[in-house]
C-alpha positions as CSV (number, residue, x, y, z in Angstrom):
1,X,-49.7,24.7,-34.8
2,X,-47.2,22.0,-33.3
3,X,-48.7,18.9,-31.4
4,X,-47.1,17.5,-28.3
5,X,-46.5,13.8,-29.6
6,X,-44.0,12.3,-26.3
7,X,-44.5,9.3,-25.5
8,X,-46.0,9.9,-21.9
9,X,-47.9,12.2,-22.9
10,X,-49.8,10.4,-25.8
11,X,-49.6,7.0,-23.5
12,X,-51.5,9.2,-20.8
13,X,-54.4,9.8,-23.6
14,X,-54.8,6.3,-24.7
15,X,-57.3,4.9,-22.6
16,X,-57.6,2.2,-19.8
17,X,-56.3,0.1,-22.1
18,X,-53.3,1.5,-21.3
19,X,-53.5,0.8,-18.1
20,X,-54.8,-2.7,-19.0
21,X,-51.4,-3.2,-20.9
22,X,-49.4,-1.8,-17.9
23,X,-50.5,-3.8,-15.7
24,X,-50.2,-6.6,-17.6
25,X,-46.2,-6.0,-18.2
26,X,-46.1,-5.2,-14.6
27,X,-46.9,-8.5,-13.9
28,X,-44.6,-10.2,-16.9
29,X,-41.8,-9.0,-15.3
30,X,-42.4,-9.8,-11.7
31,X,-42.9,-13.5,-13.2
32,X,-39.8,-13.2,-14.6
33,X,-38.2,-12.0,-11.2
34,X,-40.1,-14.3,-9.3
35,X,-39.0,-17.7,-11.7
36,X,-35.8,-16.4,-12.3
37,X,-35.0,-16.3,-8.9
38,X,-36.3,-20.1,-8.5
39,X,-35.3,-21.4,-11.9
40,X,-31.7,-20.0,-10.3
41,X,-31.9,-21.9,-6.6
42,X,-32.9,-24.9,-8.4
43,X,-31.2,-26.1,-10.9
44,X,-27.3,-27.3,-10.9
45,X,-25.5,-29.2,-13.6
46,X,-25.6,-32.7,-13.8
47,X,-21.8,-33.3,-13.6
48,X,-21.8,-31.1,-10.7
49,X,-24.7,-32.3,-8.5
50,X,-22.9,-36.1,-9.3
51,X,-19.6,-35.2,-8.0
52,X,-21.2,-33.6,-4.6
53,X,-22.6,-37.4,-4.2
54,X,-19.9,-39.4,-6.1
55,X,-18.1,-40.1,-2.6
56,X,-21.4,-41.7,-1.0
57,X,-22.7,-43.5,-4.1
58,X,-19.1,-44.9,-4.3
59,X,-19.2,-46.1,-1.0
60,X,-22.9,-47.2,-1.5
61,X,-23.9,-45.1,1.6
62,X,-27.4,-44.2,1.0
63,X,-28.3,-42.3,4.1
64,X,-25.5,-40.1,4.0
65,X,-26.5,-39.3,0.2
66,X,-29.6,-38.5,1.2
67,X,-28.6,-36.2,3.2
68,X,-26.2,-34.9,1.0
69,X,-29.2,-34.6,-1.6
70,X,-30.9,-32.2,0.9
71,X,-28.1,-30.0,1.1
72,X,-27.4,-29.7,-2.3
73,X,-31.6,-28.7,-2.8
74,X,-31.5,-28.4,-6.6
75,X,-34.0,-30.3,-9.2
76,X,-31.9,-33.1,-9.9
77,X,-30.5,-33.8,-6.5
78,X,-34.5,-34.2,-5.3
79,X,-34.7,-36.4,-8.2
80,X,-32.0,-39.1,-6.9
81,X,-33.2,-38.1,-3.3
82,X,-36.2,-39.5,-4.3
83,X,-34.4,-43.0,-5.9
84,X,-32.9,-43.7,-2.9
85,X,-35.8,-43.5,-0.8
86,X,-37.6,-45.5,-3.4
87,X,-34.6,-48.4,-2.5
88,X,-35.2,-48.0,0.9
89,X,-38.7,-48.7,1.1
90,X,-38.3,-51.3,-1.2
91,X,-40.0,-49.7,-4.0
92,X,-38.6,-49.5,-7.7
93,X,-35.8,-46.6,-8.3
94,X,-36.7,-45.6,-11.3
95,X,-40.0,-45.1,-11.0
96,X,-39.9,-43.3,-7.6
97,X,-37.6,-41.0,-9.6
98,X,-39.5,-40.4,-12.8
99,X,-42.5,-39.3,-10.1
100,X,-40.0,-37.1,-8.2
101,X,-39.4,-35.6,-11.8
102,X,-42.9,-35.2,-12.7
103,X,-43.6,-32.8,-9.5
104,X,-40.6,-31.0,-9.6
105,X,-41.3,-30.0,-13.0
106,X,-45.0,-29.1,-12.1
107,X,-43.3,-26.3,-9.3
108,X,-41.2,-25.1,-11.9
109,X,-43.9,-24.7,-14.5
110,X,-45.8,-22.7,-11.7
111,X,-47.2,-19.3,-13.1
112,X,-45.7,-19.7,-16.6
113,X,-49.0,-20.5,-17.9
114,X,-49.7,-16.8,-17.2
115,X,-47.0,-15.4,-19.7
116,X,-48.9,-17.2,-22.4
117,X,-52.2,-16.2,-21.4
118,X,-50.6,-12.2,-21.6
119,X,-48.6,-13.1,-25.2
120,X,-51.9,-14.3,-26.6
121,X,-54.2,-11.6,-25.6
122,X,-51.9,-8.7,-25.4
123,X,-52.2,-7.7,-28.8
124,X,-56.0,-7.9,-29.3
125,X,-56.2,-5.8,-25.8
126,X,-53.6,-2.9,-27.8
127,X,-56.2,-3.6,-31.1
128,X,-59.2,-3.4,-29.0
129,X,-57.6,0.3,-27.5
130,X,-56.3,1.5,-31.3
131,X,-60.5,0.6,-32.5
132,X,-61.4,2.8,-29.6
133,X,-59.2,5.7,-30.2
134,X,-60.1,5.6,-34.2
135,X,-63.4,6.3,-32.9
136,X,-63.0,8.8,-30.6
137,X,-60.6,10.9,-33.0
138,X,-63.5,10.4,-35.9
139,X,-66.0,11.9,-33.3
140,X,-63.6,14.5,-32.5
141,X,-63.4,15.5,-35.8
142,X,-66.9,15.6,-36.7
143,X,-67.4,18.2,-33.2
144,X,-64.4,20.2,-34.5
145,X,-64.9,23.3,-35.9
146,X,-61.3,23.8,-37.6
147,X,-58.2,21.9,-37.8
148,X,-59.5,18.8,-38.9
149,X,-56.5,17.0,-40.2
150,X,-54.4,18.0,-36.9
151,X,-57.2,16.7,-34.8
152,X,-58.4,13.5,-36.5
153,X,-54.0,12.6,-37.0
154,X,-52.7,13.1,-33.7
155,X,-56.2,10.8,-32.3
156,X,-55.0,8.0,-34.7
157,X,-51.0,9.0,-33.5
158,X,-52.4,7.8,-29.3
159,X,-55.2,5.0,-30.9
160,X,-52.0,3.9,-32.9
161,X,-50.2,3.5,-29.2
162,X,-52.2,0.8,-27.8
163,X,-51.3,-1.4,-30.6
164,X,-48.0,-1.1,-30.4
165,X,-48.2,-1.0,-26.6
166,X,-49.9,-4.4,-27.2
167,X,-47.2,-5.9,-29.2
168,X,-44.4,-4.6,-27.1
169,X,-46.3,-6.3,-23.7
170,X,-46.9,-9.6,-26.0
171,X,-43.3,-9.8,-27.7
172,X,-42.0,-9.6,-24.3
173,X,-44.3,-12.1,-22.8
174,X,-43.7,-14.7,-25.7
175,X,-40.2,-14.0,-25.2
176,X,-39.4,-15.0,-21.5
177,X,-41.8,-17.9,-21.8
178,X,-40.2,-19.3,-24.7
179,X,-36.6,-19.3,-22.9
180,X,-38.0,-20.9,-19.4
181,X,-39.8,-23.5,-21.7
182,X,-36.3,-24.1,-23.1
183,X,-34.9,-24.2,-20.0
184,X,-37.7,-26.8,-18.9
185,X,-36.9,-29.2,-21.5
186,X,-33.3,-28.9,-20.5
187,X,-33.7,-30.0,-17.0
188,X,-36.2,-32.8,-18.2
189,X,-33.7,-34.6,-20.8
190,X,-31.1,-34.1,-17.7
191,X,-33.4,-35.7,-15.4
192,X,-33.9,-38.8,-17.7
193,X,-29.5,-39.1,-17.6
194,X,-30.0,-38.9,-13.9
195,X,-32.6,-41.3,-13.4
196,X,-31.0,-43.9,-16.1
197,X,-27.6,-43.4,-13.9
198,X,-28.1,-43.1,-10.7
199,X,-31.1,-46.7,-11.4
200,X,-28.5,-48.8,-12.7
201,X,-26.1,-47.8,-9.9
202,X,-28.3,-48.5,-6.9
203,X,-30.6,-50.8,-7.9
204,X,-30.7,-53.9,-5.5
């Protein structure tokens, strides 16, 4: 007798760990919409957020760079924001800078811890399922009266899902937080350029 082994229609059998596993891509992917789209507003290249202000540095007009700094918006143009205020209240550049960098990176970091948490417990959620359905097809087959093998196979076939559910969520997970963190350190070694700049440029 043939067994309906789709994909839907095995997930629908594999438990609320399914849905546990769901859920928890759902909300992988709307991090990855959410600090894609924020990653994407704030960050512009170096050599192009210098040559926006190269006319005011030039000129040594602070205010007007400041200014300039707000409409440019990105990470690094807060950063040297942040430097010339520094000079204007009389405070050190490079420090006021290196603190600018500091909270930036904390807003960018926001809500990436949450990808780890789902890579490192997304496979023990699909192992915990696959336990679960082994069980249930053993007790099936032990209350079966014939077809044994078909029962007891096509139970381990859905337990067999939640694993691989698991790993799929995980992998993913793992995946887009390894490439922000990249992009994290990227900005950060750009920031130190900046602030080494931009400090010897205005400093008093």
């Amino acid at each position: 007798m043939s067994q309906d082994f789709s994909l839907i229609a095995v997930m629908m059998k594999g438990g609320w760990t399914i849905g546990v596993l769901i859920l928890m891509s759902i909300v992988v992917f709307a991090v990855l919409w959410e600090r894609w789209i924020y990653f994407k507003a704030r960050f512009k290249g170096r050599e192009e957020v210098l040559a926006d202000l190269e006319p005011f540095l030039n000129k040594r007009n602070y205010q007007e760079c400041m200014e300039a700094c707000d409409r440019n918006g990105s990470f690094l143009a807060r950063i040297i924001r942040a430097g010339l205020k520094a000079r204007a209240d009389k405070m050190d550049v490079a420090q006021g800078m290196e603190r600018e960098t500091k909270i930036e990176l904390l807003k960018l970091e926001q809500r990436l811890p949450l990808l780890a948490t789902i890579g490192s417990i997304a496979p023990f959620v699909g192992l915990f399922g696959t336990v679960i359905g082994i069980i249930r097809a053993f007790r099936d087959l032990a209350l079966a009266n014939a077809g044994g093998a078909a029962v007891v196979s096509q139970g381990i076939a859905e337990a067999l899902i939640a694993t691989a559910s698991g790993l799929f969520v995980a992998i993913t997970a793992v995946f887009i937080y390894n490439w922000f963190q990249a992009r994290l350190n990227a900005m950060a070694q750009e920031a130190e350029i900046v602030i080494s700049e931009i400090s010897e440029r205005i400093e008093p």
